[in-house]
N, C-alpha and C positions, 0 to 999 in steps of 0.2 A: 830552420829547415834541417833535416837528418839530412847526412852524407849521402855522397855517389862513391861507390867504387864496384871494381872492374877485379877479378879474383880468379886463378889458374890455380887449377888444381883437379888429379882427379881419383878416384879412390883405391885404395892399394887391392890389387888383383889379387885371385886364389892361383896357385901353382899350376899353370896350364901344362896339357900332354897334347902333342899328337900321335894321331897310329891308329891298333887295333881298339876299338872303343871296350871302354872296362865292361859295357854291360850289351848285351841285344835286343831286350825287350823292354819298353818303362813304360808307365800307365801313368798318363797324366790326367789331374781332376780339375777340372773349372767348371763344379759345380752349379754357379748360377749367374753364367754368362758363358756362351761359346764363340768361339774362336771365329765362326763362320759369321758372325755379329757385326754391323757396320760399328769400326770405333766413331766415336762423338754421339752416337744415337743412345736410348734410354742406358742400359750400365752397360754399354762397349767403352775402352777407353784401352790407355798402354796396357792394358793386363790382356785383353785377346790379343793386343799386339804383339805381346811378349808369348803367351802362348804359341800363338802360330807361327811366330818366326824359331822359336826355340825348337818346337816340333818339326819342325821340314827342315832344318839343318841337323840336328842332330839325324832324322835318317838318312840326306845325304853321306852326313859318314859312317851307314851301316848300321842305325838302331833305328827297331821298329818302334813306332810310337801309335800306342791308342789313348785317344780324348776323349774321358766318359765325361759327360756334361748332361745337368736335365734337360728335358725333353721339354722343348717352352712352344715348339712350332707344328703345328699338328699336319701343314705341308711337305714337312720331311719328310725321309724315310726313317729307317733305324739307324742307319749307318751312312755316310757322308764319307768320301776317300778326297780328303783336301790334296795331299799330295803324293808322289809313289811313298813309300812306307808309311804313310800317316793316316789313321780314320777315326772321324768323329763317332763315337758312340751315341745315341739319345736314350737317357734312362730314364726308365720312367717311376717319377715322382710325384704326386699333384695333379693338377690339369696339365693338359697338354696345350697351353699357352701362358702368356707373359705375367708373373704376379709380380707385385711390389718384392722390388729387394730385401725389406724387413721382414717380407712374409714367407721369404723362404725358407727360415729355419725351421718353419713348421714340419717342408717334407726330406727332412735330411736324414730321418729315422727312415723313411721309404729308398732313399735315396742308397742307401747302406744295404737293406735288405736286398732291393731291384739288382745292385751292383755286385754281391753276394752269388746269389744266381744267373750273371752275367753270362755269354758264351765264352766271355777271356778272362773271366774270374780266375787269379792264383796263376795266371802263366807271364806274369810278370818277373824283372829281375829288381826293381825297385818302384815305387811311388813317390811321385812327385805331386804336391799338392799346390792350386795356386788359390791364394785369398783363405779366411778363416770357416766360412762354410766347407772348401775343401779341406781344410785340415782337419777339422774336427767329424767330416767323413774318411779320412784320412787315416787319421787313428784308428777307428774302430777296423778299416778294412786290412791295414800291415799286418794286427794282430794274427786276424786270420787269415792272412795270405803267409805270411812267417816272411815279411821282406823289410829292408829298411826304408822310411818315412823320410823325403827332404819336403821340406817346407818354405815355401815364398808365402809372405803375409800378402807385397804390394803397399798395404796401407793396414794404419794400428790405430785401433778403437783406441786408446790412450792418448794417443799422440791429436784426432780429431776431434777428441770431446775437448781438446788443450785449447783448438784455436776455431772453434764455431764461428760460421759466419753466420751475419743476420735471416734470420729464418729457417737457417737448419737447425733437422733434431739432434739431439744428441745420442749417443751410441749405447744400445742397452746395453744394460751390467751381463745379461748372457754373452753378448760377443764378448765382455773383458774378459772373465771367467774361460770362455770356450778358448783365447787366445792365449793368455797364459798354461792351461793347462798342455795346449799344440805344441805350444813352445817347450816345456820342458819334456814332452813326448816323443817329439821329433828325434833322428837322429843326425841330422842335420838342418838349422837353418839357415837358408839364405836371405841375404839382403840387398839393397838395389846402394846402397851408399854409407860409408862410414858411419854420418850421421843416425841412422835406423839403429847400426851394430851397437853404438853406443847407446840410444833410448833402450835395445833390448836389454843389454847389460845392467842400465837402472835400474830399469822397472822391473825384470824379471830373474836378474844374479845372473843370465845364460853368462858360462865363459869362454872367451875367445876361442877355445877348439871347438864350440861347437854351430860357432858363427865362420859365415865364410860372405865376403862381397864378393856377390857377382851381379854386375850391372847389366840393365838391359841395354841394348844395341840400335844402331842405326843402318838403314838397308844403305849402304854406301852406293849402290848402282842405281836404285832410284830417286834418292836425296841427292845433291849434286848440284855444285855451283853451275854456273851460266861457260860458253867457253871465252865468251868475253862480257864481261862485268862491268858498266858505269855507271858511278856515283855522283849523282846530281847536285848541284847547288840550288838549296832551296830556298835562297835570302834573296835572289837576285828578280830586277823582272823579268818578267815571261817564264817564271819556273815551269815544270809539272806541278801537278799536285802533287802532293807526302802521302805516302797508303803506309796505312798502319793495318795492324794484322791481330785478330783475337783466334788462336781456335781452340774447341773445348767443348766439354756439356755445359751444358747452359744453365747451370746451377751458382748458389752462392761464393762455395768454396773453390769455385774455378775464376772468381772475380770476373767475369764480363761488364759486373755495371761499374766496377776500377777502371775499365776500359773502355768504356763510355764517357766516362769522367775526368777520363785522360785528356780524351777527344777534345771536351767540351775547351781543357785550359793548353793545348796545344794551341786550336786556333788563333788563339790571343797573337798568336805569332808567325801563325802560317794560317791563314783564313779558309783555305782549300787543303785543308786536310782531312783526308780521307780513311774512315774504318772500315774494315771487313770481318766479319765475326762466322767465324764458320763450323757449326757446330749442331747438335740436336737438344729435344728438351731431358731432362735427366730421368733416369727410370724412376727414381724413387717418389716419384708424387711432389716430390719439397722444390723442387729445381724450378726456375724462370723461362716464362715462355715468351715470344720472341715477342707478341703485344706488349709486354709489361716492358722488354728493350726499348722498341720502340716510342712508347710512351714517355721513358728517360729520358731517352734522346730529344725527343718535342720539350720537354719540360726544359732542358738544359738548351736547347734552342739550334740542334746538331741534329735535326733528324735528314737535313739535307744530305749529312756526311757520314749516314751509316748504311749499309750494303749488307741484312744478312742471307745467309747462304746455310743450307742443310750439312750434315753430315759428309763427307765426297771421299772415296775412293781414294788408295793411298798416292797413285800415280796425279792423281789432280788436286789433291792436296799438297804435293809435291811444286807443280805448276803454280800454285798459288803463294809457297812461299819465294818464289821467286821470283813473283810479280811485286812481293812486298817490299820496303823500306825499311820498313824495323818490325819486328816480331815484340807485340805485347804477354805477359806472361806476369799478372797481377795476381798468380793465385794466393789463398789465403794458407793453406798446407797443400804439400806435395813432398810425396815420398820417393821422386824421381822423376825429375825436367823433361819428358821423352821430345813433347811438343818444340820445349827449347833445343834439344842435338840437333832434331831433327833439321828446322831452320839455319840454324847453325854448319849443319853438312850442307845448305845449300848456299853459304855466303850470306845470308840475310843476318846482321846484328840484330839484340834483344835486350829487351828491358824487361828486368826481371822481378819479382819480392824477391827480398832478401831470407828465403827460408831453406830448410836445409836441402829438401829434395830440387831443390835450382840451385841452389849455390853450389852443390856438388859436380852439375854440370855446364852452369855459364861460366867460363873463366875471362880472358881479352874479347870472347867474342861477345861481350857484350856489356851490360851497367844492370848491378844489385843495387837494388833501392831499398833502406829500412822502411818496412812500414806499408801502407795500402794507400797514403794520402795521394790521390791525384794531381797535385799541382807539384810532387814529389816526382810523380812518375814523367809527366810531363816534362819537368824540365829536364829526365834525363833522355827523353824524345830530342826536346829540342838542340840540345846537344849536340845528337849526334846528326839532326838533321841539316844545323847548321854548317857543318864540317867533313866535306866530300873525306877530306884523306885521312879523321878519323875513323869515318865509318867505313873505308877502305879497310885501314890496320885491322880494325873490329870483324870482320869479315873474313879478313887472310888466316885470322886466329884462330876462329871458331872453325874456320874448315879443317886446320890441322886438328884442335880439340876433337872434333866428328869423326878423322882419321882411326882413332886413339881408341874409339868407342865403337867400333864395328861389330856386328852381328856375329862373326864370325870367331873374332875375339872373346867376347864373352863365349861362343858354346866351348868353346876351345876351355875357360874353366869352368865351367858346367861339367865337362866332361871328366875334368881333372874330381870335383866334386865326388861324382857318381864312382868313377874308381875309388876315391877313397870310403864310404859309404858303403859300398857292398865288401871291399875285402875287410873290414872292420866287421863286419856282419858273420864272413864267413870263418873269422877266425874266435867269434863270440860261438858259431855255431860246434866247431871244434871242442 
C-alpha cells in the first residue's frame, strides 16, 4: 500500500504593496470562458473563479478592469457590468454560442482583429491574460497596444499530455508551441504554486525574475467554518451516516469515478456512507455524464450511496461543504487545489492525490494519497472517519491554512506584480 501523509506548506509570495495602485486601467482576456459562467458547468471551473474574484478586488482598490471574453451567448448584450469598475466585454469571434474548447483556436485570428477595433482598444495600462488562448491573443494585442503582457497559464499542455486520464485527448502540439512561445513573450508570468514555477523553468529555461507566484484565493466571508463544529463518531451504533463530497467537472482528469470507487471500498467499513458529486458535464465533449456515474455506481453495487447534484452557486456550494465530512479530491493533475481551500476554509478535512496543484494547498488540513488506487483513497477516509479528534486537528488546520490564502492576499501581490511590470515598461520606454 503507498503511504498516507499530511503536508504544511505553502508557496512563497511575490513582494506585496498596499496604497495608491501602480496602474488604473488593465484589460483582462478570458478568451474562451467568461467570468459570468456557472464554475463546474461545460469549461467554468477556478479560472472564471479566479478571474472574477481578481477583477472586482482589484477595482475595489481603484483599478478599472475590462473583461474582453468571446461572445459564446447570443442572449447577452455587448457588455455585462459584473461589478462597480468591472465589465465584461463580448467579442465577437465565431458564432455567437458555445463551441468545443479545441475548436476555439479556430476563431482567435477574429478574436484579435474584433479586439483591435474594440471601443477600449489601447486605453489600457497593462494585459493580463488568463489560459493559453488568451495569451496567444495576448501577444498579438500588447504589441499594438505598446503595453506589457502578464500572463496566467492555470494549466500547461505539457504538464496534461504528462498525466492523461482514461479517455482524455491529448493536448495538440499547437497549444505546446502557442504556450512556450507566450511564455517567453510575456513580460511577466504568473503561477498558481511553486510547483508550475519549476515545470516552467524545465521546460521552458523561463528564470526566476520572470516568474512570480501568485496563488489564487479564497472568499474568507463566504467559505467559513460552522460557529460551532461536531465531529462525529462514526464506529459506534446509531452513527449518522459518513457524507463524502466530490465537486468538479465531471470529467476524467477531475477523477469522479476515484470517488465513486472510494465509496464503493469505504463501505466495507461504514455501510451508509454517503457520496455527493456536485458538478456538470465537461465542455469539451470528452468529459463523463452523470448516466455513465451512475451506471458505476450500480455496477460497484453503491448506487443506493450516491447523490448527484448540478453545478450550484458559490453561496450553496459553500453550504455543502459543510454539510460534508471529508472532501474527496482524487484528481489526476491539478494546477492549483482551489476545490480543496475552499473546503478547507470551511473546516471540512480532505483527501487528496498526492499531485502538485493539491499538494501545494492541503497541508494538516488534510491526507495526500500517492496514486489514484481507491482502497488507497479509502482508507485515508476511513481514517479520519474513524477519529472525531483527528479530524478535529485536521479541520482547525486547514482553517488557519485558508486564512493564509485569502483573496485579498493574493491581489495584494497581484498588485505588487503590476507595479513592477509597468515601471519596468516605462523605463524600457525611456
Amino acid at each position: 500500500m503507498a503511504g498516507i501523509r499530511a503536508r504544511a506548506g505553502q508557496p512563497a509570495p511575490a513582494r506585496a504593496v498596499r496604497g495608491r495602485p501602480p496602474v488604473r486601467r488593465v484589460a483582462m482576456l478570458s478568451v474562451h470562458t467568461s467570468p459570468l459562467d456557472q464554475p463546474g458547468t461545460g469549461d467554468g471551473g477556478g479560472l472564471n473563479v479566479t478571474v472574477r474574484e481578481q477583477a472586482q478586488r482589484l477595482a475595489r482598490r481603484g483599478v478599472e478592469v475590462d473583461i474582453l471574453t468571446r461572445w459564446s451567448d447570443p442572449d447577452l448584450p455587448p457588455v455585462v457590468d459584473l461589478a462597480d469598475g468591472v465589465r465584461v466585454h463580448h467579442v465577437e469571434a465565431g458564432p455567437r454560442a458555445p463551441v468545443d474548447k479545441h475548436e476555439v483556436a479556430n476563431h482567435l485570428c477574429a478574436f484579435v482583429l474584433a479586439a483591435q477595433r474594440h471601443p477600449v482598444a489601447g486605453t489600457h495600462d497593462l494585459l493580463h491574460a488568463h489560459y493559453w488562448y488568451s495569451g496567444w491573443v495576448g501577444r498579438r494585442l500588447a504589441e499594438r497596444w505598446q503595453v506589457p503582457l502578464v500572463q496566467t497559464f492555470h494549466t500547461l499542455g505539457v504538464l496534461k499530455n504528462a498525466t492523461l486520464a482514461p479517455g482524455d485527448r491529448p493536448e495538440p502540439a499547437l497549444r505546446l508551441v502557442a504556450e512556450e512561445r507566450v511564455a517567453r513573450a510575456a513580460d511577466r508570468v504568473l503561477v498558481l504554486t511553486c510547483g508550475e514555477a519549476r515545470l516552467l523553468h524545465r521546460t521552458y529555461g523561463l528564470s526566476g525574475a520572470r516568474l512570480t507566484v501568485v496563488p489564487a484565493g479564497v472568499d474568507l466571508d463566504r467559505f467559513r467554518p460552522p460557529a460551532d463544529q461536531v465531529f462525529d463518531a462514526f464506529d459506534v451504533p446509531g452513527a449518522p451516516a459518513p457524507r463524502l463530497l466530490f465537486v468538479g467537472r465531471l470529467q476524467p482528469l477531475k477523477g469522479p469515478d476515484v470517488a465513486i470507487r472510494t465509496l464503493a471500498e469505504v463501505r466495507r467499513r461504514f455501510p451508509t456512507a454517503r457520496l455527493r458529486i456536485v458538478g456538470g458535464t465537461s465542455g469539451t465533449g470528452h468529459g463523463l455524464d452523470p448516466d455513465q456515474l451512475r451506471a458505476l455506481a450500480g455496477d460497484l453495487g453503491v448506487a443506493d450511496g450516491l447523490d448527484l447534484e448540478p453545478a450550484l452557486d458559490q453561496d450553496s456550494l459553500a453550504r455543502r461543504y459543510l454539510d460534508a465530512d471529508v472532501v474527496l479530491a482524487p484528481s489526476r493533475s491539478e494546477t492549483f487545489g482551489l476545490v480543496a481551500l475552499e473546503a478547507q476554509a470551511c473546516g471540512t478535512p480532505v483527501v487528496a492525490a498526492d499531485v502538485p496543484g493539491l499538494e501545494a494547498v492541503v497541508g494538516a488540513g488534510g491526507l495526500l494519497v500517492p496514486g489514484h488506487d481507491p482502497v488507497d483513497h479509502a482508507r485515508a477516509v476511513c481514517d479520519l472517519l474513524a477519529d472525531p479528534a483527528r479530524r478535529a486537528a485536521a479541520a482547525a488546520a486547514g482553517i488557519d491554512t485558508a486564512r493564509s490564502a485569502s483573496w485579498e492576499h493574493a491581489v495584494d501581490r497581484l498588485l505588487a506584480v503590476y507595479g513592477e511590470v509597468t515601471e519596468t515598461s516605462e523605463e524600457v520606454a525611456v
